[in-house]
C-alpha positions as CSV (number, residue, x, y, z in Angstrom):
1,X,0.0,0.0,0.0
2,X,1.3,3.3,-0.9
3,X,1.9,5.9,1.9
4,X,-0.7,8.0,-0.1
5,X,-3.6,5.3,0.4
6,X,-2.2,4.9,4.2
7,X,-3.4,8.7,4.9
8,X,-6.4,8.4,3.0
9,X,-7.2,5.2,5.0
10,X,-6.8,7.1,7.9
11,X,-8.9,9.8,7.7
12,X,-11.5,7.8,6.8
13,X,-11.0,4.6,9.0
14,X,-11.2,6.0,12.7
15,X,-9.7,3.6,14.2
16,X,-6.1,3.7,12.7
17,X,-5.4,7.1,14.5
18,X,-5.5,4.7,17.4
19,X,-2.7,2.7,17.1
20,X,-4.6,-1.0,16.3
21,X,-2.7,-3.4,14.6
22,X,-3.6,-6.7,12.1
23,X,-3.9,-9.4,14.4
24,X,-4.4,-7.3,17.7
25,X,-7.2,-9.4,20.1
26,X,-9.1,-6.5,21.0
27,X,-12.1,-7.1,23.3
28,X,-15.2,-4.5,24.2
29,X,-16.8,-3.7,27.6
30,X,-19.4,-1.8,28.0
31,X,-21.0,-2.8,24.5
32,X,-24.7,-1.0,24.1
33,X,-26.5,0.6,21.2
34,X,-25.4,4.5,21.4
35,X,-21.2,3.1,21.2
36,X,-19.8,4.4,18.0
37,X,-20.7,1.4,15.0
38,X,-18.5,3.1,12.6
39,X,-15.3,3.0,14.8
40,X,-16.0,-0.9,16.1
41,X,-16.2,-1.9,12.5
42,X,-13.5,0.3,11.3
43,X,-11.3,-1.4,14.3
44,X,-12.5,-4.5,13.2
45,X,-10.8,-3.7,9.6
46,X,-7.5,-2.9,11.3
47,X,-7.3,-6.3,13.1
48,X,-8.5,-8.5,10.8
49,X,-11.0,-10.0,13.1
50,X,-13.9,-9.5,15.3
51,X,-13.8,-7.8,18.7
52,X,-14.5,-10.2,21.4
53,X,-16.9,-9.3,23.9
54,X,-16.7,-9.6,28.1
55,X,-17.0,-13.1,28.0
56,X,-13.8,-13.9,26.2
57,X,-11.9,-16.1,28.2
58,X,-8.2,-15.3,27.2
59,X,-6.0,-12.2,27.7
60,X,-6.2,-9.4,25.4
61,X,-3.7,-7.2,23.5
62,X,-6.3,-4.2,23.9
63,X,-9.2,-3.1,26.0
64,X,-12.0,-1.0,24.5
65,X,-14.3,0.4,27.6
66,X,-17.5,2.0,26.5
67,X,-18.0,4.3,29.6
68,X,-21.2,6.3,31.0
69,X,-21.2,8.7,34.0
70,X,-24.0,5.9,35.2
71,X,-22.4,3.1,34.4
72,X,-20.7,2.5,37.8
73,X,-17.6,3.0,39.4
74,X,-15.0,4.0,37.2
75,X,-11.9,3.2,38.7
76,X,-13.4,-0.2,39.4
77,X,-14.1,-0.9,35.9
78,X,-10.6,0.0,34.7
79,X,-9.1,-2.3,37.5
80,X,-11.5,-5.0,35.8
81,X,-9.8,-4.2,32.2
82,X,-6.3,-4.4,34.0
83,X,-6.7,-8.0,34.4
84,X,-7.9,-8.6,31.0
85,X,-4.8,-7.4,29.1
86,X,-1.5,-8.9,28.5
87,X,1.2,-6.9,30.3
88,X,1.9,-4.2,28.3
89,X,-1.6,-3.8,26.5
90,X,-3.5,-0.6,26.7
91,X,-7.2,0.1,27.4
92,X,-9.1,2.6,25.2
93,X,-11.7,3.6,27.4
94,X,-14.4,5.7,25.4
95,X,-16.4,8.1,27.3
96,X,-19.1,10.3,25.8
97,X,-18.1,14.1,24.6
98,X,-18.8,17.4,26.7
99,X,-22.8,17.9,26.7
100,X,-23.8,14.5,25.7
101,X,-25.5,12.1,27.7
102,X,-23.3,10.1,30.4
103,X,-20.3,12.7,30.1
104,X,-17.2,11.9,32.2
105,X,-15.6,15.0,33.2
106,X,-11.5,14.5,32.4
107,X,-10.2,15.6,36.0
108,X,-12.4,11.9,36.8
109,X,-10.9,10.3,34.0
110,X,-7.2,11.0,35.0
111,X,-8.2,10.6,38.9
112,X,-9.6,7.0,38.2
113,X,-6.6,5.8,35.8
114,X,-3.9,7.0,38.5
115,X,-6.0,5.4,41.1
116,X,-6.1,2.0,39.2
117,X,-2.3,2.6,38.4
118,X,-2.7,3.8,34.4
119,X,-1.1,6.7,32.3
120,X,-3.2,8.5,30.5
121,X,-1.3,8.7,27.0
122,X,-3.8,10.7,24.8
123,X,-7.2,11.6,24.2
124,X,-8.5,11.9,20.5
125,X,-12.3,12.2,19.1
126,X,-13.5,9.0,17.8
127,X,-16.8,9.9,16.4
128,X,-19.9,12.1,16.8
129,X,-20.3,11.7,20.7
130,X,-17.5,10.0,22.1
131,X,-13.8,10.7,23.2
132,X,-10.9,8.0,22.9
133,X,-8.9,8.3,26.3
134,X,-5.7,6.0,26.0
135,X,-4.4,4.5,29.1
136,X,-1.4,2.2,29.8
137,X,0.0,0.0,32.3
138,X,3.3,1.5,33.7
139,X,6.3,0.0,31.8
140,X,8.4,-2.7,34.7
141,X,12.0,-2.4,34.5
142,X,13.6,-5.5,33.8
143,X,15.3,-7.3,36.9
């Protein structure tokens, strides 16, 4: 593929601004009918597979967390998505965008990573109403 068709592909596939890569196991939380379809298929393009949902038994490279202000306890959710990455994967934890229903405010956001012991990388728009918050495990030195 020509570096030309790479940019085109990305402005028009959301989800390669996000780092996904072909063969990535990438599994969703927090799945429900107002989540952004076009950026789950357009991740689902990138991979080369489908996402697999919460009941996945395995480890996975990524996390996508679909987020709501009412969906619980934040920090407990990302402590959840911890344990379902391989050391060294990343969560992408979607929350809705400023005035939309379920809205996260970012001082929360970073609170709740730090408490559950994540870096917050980035934060990029990932469709009409949500926000792409990247969060990371700390790197380990090696012993």
């Amino acid at each position: 593929m020509s570096a030309t068709a790479d940019h085109a592909e990305e402005r028009t596939n959301p989800a390669s601004k996000l780092g996904f890569e072909p063969g990535q196991v990438v599994q969703e939380i927090g799945y429900d009918e107002d989540v952004e379809q076009e950026l789950r298929e357009g991740i689902e393009a990138v991979i080369g597979q489908e996402l697999v949902d919460e009941d996945y038994d395995d480890v996975a490279d990524v996390v996508v967390l679909w987020f709501r202000d009412d969906d619980g306890d934040l920090t407990d959710a990302l402590v959840d998505a911890i344990g379902l990455i391989d050391e060294g994967g990343q969560i992408w934890l979607m929350t809705p965008k400023t005035g939309r229903d379920g809205y996260i405010e970012p001082s929360d956001i970073n609170e709740a990573a730090q408490t559950a012991g994540l870096s917050q990388t980035r934060s990029v728009t990932v469709g009409k109403d949500w926000t792409g918050t990247r969060l990371v495990t700390p790197k380990t030195g090696k012993r």
